[in-house]
C-alpha positions as a Markdown table, in Angstrom:
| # | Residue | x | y | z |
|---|---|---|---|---|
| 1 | Unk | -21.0 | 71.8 | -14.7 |
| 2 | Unk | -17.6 | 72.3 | -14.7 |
| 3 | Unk | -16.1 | 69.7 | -16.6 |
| 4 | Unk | -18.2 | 67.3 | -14.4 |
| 5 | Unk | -20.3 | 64.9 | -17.1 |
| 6 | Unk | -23.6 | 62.9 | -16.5 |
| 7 | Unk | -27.2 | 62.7 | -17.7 |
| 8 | Unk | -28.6 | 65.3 | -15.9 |
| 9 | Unk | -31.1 | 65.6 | -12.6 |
| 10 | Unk | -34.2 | 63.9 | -12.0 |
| 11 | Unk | -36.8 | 64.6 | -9.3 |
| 12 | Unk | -38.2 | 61.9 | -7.9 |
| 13 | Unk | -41.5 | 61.7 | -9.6 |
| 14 | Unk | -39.6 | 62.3 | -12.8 |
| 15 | Unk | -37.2 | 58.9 | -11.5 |
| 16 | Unk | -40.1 | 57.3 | -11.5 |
| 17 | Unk | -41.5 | 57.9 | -14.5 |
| 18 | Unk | -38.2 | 56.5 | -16.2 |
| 19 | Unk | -38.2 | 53.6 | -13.9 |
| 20 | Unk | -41.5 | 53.1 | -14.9 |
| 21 | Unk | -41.8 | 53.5 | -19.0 |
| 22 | Unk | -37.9 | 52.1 | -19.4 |
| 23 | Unk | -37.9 | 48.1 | -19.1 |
| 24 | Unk | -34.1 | 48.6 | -18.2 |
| 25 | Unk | -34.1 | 51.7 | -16.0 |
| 26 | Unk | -32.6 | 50.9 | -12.6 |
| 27 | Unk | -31.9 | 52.9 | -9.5 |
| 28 | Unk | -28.9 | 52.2 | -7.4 |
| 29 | Unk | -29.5 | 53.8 | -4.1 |
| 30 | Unk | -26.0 | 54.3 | -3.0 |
| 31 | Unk | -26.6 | 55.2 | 0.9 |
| 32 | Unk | -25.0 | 52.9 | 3.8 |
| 33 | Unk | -26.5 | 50.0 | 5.1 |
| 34 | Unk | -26.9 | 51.8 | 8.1 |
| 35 | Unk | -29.7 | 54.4 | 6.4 |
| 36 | Unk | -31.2 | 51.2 | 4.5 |
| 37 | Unk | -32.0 | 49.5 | 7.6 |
| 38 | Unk | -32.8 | 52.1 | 9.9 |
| 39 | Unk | -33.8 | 55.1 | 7.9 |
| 40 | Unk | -35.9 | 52.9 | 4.7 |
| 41 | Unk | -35.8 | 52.3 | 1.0 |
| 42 | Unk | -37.7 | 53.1 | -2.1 |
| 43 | Unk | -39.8 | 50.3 | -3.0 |
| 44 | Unk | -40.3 | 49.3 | -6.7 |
| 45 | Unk | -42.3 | 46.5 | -6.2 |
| 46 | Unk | -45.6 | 47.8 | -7.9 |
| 47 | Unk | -43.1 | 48.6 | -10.9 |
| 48 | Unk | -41.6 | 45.0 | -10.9 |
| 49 | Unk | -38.3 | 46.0 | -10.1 |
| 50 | Unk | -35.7 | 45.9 | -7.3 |
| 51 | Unk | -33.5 | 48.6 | -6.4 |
| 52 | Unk | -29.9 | 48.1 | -6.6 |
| 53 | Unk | -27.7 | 49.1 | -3.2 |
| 54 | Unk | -24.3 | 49.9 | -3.4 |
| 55 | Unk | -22.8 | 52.2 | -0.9 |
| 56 | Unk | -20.8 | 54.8 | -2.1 |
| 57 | Unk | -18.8 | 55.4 | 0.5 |
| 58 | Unk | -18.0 | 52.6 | 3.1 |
| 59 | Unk | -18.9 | 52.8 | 6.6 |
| 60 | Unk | -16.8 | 53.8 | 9.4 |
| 61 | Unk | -15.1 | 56.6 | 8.0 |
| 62 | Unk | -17.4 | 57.1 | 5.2 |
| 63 | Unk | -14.3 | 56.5 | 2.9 |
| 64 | Unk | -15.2 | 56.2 | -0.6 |
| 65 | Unk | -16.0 | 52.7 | -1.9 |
| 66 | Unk | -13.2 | 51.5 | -4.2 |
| 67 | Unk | -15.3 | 48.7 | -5.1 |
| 68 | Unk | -18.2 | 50.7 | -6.2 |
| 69 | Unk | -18.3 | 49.7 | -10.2 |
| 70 | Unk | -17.0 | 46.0 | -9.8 |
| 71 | Unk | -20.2 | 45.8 | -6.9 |
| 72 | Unk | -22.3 | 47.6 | -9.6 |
| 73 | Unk | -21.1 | 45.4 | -12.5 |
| 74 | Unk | -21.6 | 42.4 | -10.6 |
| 75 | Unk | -24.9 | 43.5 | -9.5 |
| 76 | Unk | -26.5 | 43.4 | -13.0 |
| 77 | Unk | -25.9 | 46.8 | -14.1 |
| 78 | Unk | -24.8 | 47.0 | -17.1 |
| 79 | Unk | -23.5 | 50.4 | -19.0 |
| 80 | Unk | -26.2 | 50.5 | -21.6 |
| 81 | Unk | -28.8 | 50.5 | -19.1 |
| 82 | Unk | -30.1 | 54.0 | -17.6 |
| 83 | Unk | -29.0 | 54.2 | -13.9 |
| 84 | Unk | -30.7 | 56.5 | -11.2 |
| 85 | Unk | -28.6 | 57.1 | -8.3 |
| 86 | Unk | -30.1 | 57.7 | -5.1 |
| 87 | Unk | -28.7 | 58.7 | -1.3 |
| 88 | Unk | -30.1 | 60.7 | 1.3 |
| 89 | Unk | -29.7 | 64.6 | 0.0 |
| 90 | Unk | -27.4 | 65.1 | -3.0 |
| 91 | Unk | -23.5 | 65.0 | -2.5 |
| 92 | Unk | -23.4 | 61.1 | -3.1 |
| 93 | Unk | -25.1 | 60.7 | -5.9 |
| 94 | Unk | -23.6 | 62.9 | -8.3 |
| 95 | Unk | -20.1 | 61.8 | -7.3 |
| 96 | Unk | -21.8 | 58.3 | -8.3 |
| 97 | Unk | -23.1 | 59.7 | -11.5 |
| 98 | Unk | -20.0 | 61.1 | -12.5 |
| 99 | Unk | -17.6 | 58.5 | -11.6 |
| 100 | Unk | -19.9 | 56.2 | -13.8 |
| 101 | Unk | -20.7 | 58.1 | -16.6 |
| 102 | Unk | -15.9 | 58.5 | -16.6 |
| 103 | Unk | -16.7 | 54.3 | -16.5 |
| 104 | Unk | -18.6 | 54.1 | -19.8 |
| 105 | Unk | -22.5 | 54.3 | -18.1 |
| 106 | Unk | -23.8 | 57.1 | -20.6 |
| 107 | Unk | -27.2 | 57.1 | -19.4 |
| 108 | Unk | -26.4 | 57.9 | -15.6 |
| 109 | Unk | -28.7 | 60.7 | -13.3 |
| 110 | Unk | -29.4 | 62.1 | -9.6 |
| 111 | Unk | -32.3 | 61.6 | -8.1 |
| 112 | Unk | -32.4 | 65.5 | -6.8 |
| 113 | Unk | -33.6 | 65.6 | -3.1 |
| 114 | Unk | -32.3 | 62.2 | -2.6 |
| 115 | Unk | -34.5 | 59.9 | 0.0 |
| 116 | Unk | -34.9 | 62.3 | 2.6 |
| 117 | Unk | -34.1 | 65.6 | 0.9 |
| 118 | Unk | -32.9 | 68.9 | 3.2 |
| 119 | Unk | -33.9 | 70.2 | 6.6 |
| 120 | Unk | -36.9 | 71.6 | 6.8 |
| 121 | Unk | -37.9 | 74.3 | 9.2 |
| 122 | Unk | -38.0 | 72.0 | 12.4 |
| 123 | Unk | -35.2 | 70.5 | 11.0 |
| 124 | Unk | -37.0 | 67.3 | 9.7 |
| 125 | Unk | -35.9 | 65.5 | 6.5 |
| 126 | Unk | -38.7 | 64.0 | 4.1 |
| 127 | Unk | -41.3 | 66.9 | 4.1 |
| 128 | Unk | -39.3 | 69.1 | 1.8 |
| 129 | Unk | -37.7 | 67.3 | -1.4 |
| 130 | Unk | -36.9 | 63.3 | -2.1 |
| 131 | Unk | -38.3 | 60.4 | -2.4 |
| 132 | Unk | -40.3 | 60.6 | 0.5 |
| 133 | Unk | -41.3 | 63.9 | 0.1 |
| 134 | Unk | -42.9 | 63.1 | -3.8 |
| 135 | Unk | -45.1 | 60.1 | -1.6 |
| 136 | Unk | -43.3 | 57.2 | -3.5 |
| 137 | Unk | -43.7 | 54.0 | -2.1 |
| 138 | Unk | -41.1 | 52.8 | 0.5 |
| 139 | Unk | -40.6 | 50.7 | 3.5 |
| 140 | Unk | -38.4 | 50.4 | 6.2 |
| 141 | Unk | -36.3 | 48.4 | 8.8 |
């Protein structure tokens, strides 16, 4: 990896396993508020949970978030809990995932596919990889 340090990858299925058999697993979905509004969320509802939604990078500009581990901290997430993150195809969440595990969260992963995961052939996201691709529960607008 690089010198880069985290947990690991998780597909989705496998994120929701962990979600599901760990009391204090949480994932962070770490989009925009743009793509949770218009594009949807994961929904843990049937597990009892919530997600947890800090942007990584802050919209216009897409500048990175200099607030991101106060907003997580002060979100509940505490550094012994395992933390999931999420966005919509990979770059985002491993930046997350390595910035927190340098911030003392040793238990931190990417979801692999993201949300939407890649292009497909028609150049559709959510058929391919993700969250939406594994048929995990989620809403929208």
């Amino acid at each position: 990896m690089g010198g880069e340090s985290y947990s690991g990858d998780l597909t989705a299925r496998e994120s929701w396993e962990l979600l599901q058999r760990d009391a204090n697993a949480v994932l962070v979905d770490v989009r925009s508020q743009a793509e949770w509004e218009f594009v949807g969320v994961p929904d843990l509802q049937r597990l009892g949970k919530a997600v947890v939604f800090v942007p990584w990078q802050v919209y216009p500009g897409m500048r990175p978030n200099p607030e991101f581990a106060a907003q997580l901290r002060a979100a509940g997430v505490e550094e012994s809990r395992s933390v999931i993150f999420l966005c919509r195809s990979g770059a985002r969440y491993k930046a997350a995932a390595i910035a927190m595990t340098a911030q003392g969260y040793s238990h931190s992963y990417n979801l692999t596919g993201g949300f939407e995961g890649p292009h497909d052939g028609a150049r559709h996201r959510g058929t391919v990889d993700g969250w939406k691709a594994a048929e995990l529960p989620w809403t929208q607008g």
